[in-house]
C-alpha positions in Angstrom: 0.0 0.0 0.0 1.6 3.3 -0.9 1.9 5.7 2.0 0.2 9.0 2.2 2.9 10.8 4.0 6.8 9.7 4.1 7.1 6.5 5.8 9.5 8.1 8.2 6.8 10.8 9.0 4.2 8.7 9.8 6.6 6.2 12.0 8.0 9.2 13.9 4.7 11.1 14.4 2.4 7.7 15.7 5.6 6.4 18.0 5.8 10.2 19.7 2.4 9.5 21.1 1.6 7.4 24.1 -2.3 7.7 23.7 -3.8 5.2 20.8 -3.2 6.5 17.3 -4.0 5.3 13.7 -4.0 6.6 10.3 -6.7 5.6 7.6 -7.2 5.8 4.0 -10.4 7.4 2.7 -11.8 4.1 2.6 -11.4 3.9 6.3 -8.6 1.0 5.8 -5.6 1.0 8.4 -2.1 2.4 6.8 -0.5 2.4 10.1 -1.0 2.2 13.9 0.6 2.8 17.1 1.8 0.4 19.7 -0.7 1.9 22.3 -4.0 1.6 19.6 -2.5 -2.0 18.1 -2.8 -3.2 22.5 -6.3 -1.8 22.8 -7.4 -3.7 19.9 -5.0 -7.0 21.2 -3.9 -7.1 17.5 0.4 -6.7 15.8 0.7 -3.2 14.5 1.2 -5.1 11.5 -1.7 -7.3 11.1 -4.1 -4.0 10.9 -2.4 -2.6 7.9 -4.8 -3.0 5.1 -7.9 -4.1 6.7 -11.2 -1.7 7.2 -11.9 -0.6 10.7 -14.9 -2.7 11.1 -13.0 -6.0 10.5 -10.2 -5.4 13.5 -12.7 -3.4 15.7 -15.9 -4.1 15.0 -16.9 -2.5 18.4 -15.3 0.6 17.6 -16.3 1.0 14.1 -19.9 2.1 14.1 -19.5 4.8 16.6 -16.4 6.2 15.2 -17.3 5.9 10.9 -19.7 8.6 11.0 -17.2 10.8 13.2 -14.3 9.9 10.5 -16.6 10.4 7.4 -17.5 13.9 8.7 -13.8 14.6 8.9 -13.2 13.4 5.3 -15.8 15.0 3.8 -15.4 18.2 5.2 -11.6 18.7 5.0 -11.5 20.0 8.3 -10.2 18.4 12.3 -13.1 17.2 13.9 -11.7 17.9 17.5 -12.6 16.1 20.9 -15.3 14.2 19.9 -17.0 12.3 22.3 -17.5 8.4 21.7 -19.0 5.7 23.7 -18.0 2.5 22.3 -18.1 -1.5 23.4 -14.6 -2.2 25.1 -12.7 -5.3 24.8 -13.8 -6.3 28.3 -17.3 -8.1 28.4 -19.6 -5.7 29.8 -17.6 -2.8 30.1 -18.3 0.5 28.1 -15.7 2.8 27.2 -16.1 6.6 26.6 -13.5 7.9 24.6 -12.9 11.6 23.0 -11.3 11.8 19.5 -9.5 13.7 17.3 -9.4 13.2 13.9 -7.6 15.3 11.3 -7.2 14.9 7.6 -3.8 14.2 5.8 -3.1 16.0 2.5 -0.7 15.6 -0.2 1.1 18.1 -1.8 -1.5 19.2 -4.3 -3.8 19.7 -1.0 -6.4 16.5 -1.4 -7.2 14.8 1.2 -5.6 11.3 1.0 -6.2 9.7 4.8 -7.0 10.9 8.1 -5.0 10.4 11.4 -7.3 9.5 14.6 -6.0 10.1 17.9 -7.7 8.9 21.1 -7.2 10.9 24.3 -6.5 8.1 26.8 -6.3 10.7 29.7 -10.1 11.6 29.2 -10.9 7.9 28.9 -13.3 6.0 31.2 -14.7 2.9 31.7 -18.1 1.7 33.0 -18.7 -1.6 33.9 -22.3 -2.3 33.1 -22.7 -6.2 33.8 -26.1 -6.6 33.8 -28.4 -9.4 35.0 -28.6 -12.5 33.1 -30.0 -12.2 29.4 -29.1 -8.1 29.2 -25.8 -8.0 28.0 -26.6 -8.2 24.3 -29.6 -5.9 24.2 -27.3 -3.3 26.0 -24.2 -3.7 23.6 -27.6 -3.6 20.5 -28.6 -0.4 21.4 -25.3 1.4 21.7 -24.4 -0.2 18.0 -28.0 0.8 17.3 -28.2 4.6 18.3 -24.6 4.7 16.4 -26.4 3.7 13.5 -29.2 6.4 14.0 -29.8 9.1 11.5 -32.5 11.3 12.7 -33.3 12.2 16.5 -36.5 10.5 16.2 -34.5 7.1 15.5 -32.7 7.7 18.4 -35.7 8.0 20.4 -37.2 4.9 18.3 -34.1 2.4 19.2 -34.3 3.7 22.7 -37.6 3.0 23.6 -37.8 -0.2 21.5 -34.2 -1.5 23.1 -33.7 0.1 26.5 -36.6 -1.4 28.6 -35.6 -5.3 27.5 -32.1 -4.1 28.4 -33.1 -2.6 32.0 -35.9 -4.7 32.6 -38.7 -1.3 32.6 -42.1 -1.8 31.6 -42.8 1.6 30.6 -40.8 4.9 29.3 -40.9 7.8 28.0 -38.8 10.4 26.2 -38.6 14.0 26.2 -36.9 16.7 24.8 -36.3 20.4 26.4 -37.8 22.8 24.2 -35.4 25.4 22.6 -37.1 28.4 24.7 -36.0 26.0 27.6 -39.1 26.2 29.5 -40.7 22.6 28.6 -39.9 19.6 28.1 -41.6 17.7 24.8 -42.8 14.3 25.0 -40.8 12.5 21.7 -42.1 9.1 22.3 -43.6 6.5 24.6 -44.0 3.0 25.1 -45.7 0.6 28.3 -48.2 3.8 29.3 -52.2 3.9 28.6 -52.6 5.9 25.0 -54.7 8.4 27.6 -52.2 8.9 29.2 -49.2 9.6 26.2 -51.8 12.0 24.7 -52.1 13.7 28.0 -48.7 14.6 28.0 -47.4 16.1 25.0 -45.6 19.4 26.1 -44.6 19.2 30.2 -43.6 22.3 31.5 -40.5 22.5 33.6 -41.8 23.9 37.0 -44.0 20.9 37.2 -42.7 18.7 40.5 -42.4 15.2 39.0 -38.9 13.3 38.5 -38.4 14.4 34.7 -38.6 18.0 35.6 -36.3 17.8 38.6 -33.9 15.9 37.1 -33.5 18.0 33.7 -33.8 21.4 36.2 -30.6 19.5 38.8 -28.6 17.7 35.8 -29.0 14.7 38.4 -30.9 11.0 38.0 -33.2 10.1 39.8 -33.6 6.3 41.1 -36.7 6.4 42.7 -38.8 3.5 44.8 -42.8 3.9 44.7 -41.9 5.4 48.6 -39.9 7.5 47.0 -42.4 8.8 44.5 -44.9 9.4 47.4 -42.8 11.2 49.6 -40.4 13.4 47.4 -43.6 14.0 44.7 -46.6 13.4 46.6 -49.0 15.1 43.6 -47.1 13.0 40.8 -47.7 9.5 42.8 -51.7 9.7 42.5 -51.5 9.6 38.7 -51.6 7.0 37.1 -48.4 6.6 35.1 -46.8 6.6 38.3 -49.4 4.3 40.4 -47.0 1.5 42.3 -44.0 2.2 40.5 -40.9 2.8 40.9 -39.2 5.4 38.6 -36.3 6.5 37.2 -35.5 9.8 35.6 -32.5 9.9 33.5 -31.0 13.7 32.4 -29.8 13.3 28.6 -26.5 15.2 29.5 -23.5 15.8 26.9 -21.0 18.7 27.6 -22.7 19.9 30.6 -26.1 20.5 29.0 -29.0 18.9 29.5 -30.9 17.9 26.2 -33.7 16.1 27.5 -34.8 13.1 29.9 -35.3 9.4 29.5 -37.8 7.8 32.3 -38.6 4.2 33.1 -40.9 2.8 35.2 -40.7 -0.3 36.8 -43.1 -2.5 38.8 -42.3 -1.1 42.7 -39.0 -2.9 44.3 -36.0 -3.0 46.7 -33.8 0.0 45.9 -31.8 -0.3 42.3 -28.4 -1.5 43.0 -25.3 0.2 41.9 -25.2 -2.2 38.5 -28.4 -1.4 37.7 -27.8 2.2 38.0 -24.4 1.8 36.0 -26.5 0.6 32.9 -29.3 2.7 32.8 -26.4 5.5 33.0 -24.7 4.0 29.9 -28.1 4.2 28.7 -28.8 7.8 28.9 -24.9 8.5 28.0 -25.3 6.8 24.7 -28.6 8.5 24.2 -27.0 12.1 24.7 -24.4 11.7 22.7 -26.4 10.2 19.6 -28.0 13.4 19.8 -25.5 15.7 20.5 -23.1 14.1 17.2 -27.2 14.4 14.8 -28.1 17.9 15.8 -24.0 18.7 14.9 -24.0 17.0 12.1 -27.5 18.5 11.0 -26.2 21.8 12.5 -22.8 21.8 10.0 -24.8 19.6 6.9 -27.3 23.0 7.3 -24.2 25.1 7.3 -22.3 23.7 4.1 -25.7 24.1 1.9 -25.8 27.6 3.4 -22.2 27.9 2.6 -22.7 26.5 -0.8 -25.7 28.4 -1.6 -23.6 31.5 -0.8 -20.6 30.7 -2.5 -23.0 29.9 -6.2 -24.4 32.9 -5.9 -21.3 34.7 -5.1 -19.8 32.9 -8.2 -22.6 33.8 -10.5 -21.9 38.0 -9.0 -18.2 37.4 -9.7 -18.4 35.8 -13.3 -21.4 37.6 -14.6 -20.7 41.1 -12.9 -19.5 43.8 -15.7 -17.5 45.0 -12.8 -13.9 43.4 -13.2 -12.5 41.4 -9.9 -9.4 39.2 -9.4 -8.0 38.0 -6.3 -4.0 37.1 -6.1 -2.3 35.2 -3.8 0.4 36.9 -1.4 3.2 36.7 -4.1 1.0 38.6 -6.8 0.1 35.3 -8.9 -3.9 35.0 -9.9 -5.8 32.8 -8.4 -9.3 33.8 -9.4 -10.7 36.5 -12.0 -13.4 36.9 -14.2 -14.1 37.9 -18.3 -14.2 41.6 -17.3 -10.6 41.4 -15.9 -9.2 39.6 -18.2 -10.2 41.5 -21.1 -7.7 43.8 -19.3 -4.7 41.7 -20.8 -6.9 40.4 -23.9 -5.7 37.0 -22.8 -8.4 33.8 -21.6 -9.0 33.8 -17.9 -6.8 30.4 -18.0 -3.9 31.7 -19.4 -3.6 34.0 -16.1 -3.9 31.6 -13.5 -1.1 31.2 -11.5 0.6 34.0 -13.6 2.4 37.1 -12.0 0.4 40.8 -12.6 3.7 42.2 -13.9 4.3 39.4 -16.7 0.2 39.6 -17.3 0.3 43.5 -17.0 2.6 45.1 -18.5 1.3 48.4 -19.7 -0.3 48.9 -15.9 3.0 49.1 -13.6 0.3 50.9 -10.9 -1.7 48.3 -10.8 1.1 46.0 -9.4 2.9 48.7 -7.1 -0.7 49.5 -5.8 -1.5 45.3 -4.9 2.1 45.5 -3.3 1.3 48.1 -1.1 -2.4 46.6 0.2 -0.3 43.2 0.7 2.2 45.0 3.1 -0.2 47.3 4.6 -3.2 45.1 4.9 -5.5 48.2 4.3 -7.2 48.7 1.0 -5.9 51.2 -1.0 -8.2 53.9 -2.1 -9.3 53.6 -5.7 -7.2 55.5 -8.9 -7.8 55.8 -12.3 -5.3 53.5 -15.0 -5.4 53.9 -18.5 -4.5 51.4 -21.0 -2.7 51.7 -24.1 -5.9 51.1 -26.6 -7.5 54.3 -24.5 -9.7 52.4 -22.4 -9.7 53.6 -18.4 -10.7 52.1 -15.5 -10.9 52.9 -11.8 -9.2 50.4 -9.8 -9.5 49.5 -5.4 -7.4 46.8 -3.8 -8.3 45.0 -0.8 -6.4 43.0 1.3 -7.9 39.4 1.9 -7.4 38.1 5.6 -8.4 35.3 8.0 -10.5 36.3 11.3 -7.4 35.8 12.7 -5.4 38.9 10.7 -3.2 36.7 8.3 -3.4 37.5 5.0 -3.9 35.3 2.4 -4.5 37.4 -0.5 -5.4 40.5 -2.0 -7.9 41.4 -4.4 -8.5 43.8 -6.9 -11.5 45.4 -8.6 -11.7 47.5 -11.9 -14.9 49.9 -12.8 -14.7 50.5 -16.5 -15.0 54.2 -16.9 -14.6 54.3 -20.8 -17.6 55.4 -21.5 -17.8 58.0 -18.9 -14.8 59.8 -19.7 -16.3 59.4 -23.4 -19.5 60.9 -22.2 -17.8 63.6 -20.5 -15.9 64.6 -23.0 -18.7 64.9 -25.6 -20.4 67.1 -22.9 -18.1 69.3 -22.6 -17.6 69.8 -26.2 -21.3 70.4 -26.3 -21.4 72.7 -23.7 -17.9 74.6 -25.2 -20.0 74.9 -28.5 -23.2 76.1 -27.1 -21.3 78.5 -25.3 -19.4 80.0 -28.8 -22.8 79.6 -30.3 -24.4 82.2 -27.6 -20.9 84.6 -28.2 -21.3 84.4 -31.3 -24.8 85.4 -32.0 -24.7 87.9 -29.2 -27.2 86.3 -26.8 -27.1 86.4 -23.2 -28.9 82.6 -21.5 -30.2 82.9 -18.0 -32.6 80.9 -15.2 -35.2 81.5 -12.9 -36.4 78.6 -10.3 -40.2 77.3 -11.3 -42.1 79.9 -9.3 -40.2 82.5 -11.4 -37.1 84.1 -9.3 -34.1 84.4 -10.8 -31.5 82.5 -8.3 -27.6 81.9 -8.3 -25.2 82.8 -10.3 -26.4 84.2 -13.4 -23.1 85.1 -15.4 -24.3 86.3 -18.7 -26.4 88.1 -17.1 -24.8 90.3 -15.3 -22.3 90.4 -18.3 -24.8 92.5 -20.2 -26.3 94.4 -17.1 -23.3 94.9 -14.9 -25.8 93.3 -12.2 -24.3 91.7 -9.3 -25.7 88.9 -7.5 -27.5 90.6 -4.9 -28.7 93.1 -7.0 -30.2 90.6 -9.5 -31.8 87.4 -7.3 -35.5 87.0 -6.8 -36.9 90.3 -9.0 -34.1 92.4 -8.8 -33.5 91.5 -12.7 -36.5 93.7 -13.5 -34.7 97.1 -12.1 -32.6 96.7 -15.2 -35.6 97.4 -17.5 -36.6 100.5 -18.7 -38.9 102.1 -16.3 -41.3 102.2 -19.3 -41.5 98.9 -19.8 -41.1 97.1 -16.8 -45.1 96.7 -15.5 -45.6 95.3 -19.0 -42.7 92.6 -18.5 -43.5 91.7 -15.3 -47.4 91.3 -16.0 -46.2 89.1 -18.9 -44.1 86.8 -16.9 -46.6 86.5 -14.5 -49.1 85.0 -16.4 -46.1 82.7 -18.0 -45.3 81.3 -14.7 -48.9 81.1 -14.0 -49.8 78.8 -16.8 -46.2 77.4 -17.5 -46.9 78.9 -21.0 -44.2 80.5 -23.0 -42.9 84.1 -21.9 -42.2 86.3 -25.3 -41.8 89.8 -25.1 -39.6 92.9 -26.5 -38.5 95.6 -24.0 -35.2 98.2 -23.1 -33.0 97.1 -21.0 -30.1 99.0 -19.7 -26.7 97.7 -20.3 -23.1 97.9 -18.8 -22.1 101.2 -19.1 -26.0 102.8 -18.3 -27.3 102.9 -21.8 -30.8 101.4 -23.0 -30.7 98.9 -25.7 -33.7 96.9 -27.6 -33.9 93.3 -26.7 -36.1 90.4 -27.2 -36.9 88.1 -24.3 -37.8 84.7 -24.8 -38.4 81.9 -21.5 -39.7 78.3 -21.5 -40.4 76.0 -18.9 -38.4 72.8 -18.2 -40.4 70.4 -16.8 -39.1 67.3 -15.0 -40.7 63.7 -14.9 -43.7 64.3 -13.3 -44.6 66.8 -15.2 -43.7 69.6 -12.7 -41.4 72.9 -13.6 -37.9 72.2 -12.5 -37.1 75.6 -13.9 -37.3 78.9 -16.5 -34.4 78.8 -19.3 -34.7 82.3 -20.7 -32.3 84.1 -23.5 -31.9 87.7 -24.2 -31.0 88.6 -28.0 -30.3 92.4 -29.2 -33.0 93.4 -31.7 -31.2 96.1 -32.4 -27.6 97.7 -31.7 -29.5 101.6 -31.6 -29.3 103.0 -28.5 -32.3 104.6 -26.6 -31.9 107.8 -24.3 -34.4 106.4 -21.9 
């Protein structure tokens, strides 16, 4: 079998630990093993090579596939797992907490996984039941390993754990996430009354369930018991001459719910009774605990994936250009708007370095060298490139929660058009304005109830009119006292029906003379069909000046 890291490696790093330690291929097949995992499982190191886990430990192997699948799967160490497992001793359980971290090659796939059992945390239970128990103990903990949705887990328990304890009756319960309630998951052994009864049981009621979720403690109670410690819970039914137990589903310190039992009354339980209704309740937490993870991170990766298509789909299809680079300047990822940058295929960059790529943009690369030492982005500038096109570029530095960077990215606006746009304005604007010079007219505004506001520079051009003079009517004390009820009549009604203001009058010039002018105003009117203002013009009718 080839090895996944150098043979050397592997020996050195299994014989520096004294705690069990294996590494697997992805088919969950032995590669190599430790002295202290090859004693646990009374087998050479040698004879495991090759062979899948469930053929050496079959004990082991249901309770720890799913743990090493998740590992694989995700990429990612799966840290301090806990695991309760058959031991090698009959009728002993073993709890166990793993580590399991996948191996690489130098391309990055994942090519094994190394498993390392922390001995210190170990314990062992002995749960030697009375006769005809043992196997319907060791079922269920293979069962509940097999489990794939909490309500199997509550299924095998209630079908396996009262043959294996010797109940008649039990029930299961979850606590609600608002922690106020527990929530009946299944039953077996009670009066169909009596399930229906109790669907939803709130925490401050006084029976054993609630107290023993509420403590964290079980609760191994004779029908005496019952009477005296719950005196309202002993005249129902369900716990009518019985004793009871109620068994906190505990994993990490939190409670996740309670398993109760009922048994005709008796003699106090003794301490291997209690042992293996423990093991019980253990292997019921932690079937739990390892679903709602593994539902908790299956919910995360679609998440994750969902986010990462649709961020793919912004980055492809987005006319805005984007690359990322890794820390020595190489591409890593870009899109068809970037690369049209170089005219080259998005392929042909990868793993290429800006300046080779780049050539005519020297900026560009300074710019990504300064975000990668910095780790601050770098406000954006505007690059032009050789065939005239210009763009407005940012840099970003791209960083773990942790600070380190990992890359840097980079993001183009195409502002070709723009600057094409602006251009042609101002062309527009510089011929308009040699159009008005030339033919002697003088363009002005007023807002849409009529007052002439801001600056007004041809106008005061012809009428030597400052600001202040000029603004809201002040234009009309340029007139010809003559004429200036007539104008001001006339733009009136203009403004009053948004009609179109045409009228001849004097007006006095720079220097104090009167000359003849035509005035000519039409609304503009915006969207909604509202005046967003007066453009007005001014054109000598005649060059003869008037005394006034």
């Amino acid at each position: 079998m080839q090895a996944l890291v150098p043979s050397s490696v592997l020996s050195e790093l299994l014989s520096l630990s004294s705690d069990p330690a294996a590494v697997l291929d992805t088919h969950l097949r032995y590669v190599a093993v430790n002295d202290a995992h090859a004693r646990d499982n009374e087998l050479a190191a040698e004879d495991h090579v090759g062979r899948p886990v469930e053929e050496v430990a079959p004990g082991l192997a249901f309770a720890l596939a799913r743990l090493l699948r998740e590992a694989l799967e995700r990429g990612e160490t799966v840290r301090a797992r806990k695991l309760v497992v058959e031991d090698r001793v009959p009728g002993r359980l073993r709890t166990s907490f793993v580590d399991a971290a996948p191996l690489r090659d130098e391309r990055g796939g994942v090519t094994g996984i190394l498993v390392y059992f922390r001995s210190g945390a170990s314990t062992v239970r002995d749960v030697t039941p009375h006769e005809g128990h043992t196997d319907r103990l060791f079922s269920l903990v293979v069962e509940l390993s097999r489990a794939r949705s909490v309500q199997d887990v509550v299924n095998i328990t209630l079908t396996e754990a009262l043959p294996a304890t010797g109940a008649t009756a039990g029930g299961f319960s979850l606590l609600e996430p608002d922690g106020a309630s527990l929530r009946v998951m299944g039953a077996t052994g009670y009066d169909v009354s009596i399930t229906r009864a109790w669907q939803l049981v709130p925490l401050d009621l006084p029976i054993p369930a609630t107290v023993a979720v509420r403590e964290g403690r079980a609760l191994f109670l004779t029908f005496d018991d019952v009477r005296r410690d719950f005196a309202l819970a002993a005249t129902a039914e369900a716990y009518a001459d019985q004793a009871h137990v109620a068994l906190p589903l505990t994993n990490d310190e939190r409670v996740l719910g309670c398993l109760t039992l009922n048994f005709p009354d008796r003699a106090p339980f003794a301490p291997e009774e209690r042992e293996r209704m423990l093991a019980v309740a253990e292997s019921c937490a932690q079937a739990i605990s390892n679903l709602r993870l593994f539902d908790a991170e299956r919910e995360a990766r679609v998440e994750l994936d969902r986010t990462a298509a649709l961020l793919d789909s912004v980055f492809e299809n987005a006319p805005v250009a984007f690359a990322v680079f890794d820390p020595k300047l190489r591409f890593l990822r870009l899109n068809a708007a970037f690369a049209s940058l170089s005219g080259r295929r998005i392929r042909d960059h990868l793993g290429g370095s800006v300046r080779d790529l780049l050539p005519d943009l020297p900026g560009v690369a300074h710019a990504l060298a300064l975000t990668r030492q910095t780790k601050r982005p770098l406000t954006q500038e505007e690059v032009a490139l050789p065939d005239g096109r210009t763009y407005l570029v940012g840099y970003y530095p791209v960083l773990t929660p942790q600070g380190a960077l990992v890359g840097v990215g980079c993001v183009a606006t195409d502002t070709t058009a723009m600057k094409d746009a602006e251009r042609a304005a101002r062309a527009s604007n510089d011929r308009y304005r040699s159009l008005v010079d030339a033919t002697g007219q003088t363009v002005w505004t007023n807002t849409p109830d009529g007052e002439m506001r801001g600056e007004q520079p041809g106008w005061s051009r012809l009428t030597g009119q400052d600001r202040t003079a000029y603004e809201g009517y002040g234009w009309a004390e340029a007139l010809h006292p003559d004429d200036r009820d007539l104008t001001l009549r006339a733009w009136r009604r203009a403004v009053d029906s948004k009609g179109t203001f045409d009228v001849r009058h004097r007006l006095r010039v720079v220097g104090g003379e009167y000359r003849l002018f035509r005035a000519r105003a039409v609304p503009v009117f915006d969207e909604h069909g509202g005046i967003r203002e007066w453009v007005g013009v001014h054109v000598a009718v005649t060059d003869t000046l008037t005394d006034g």
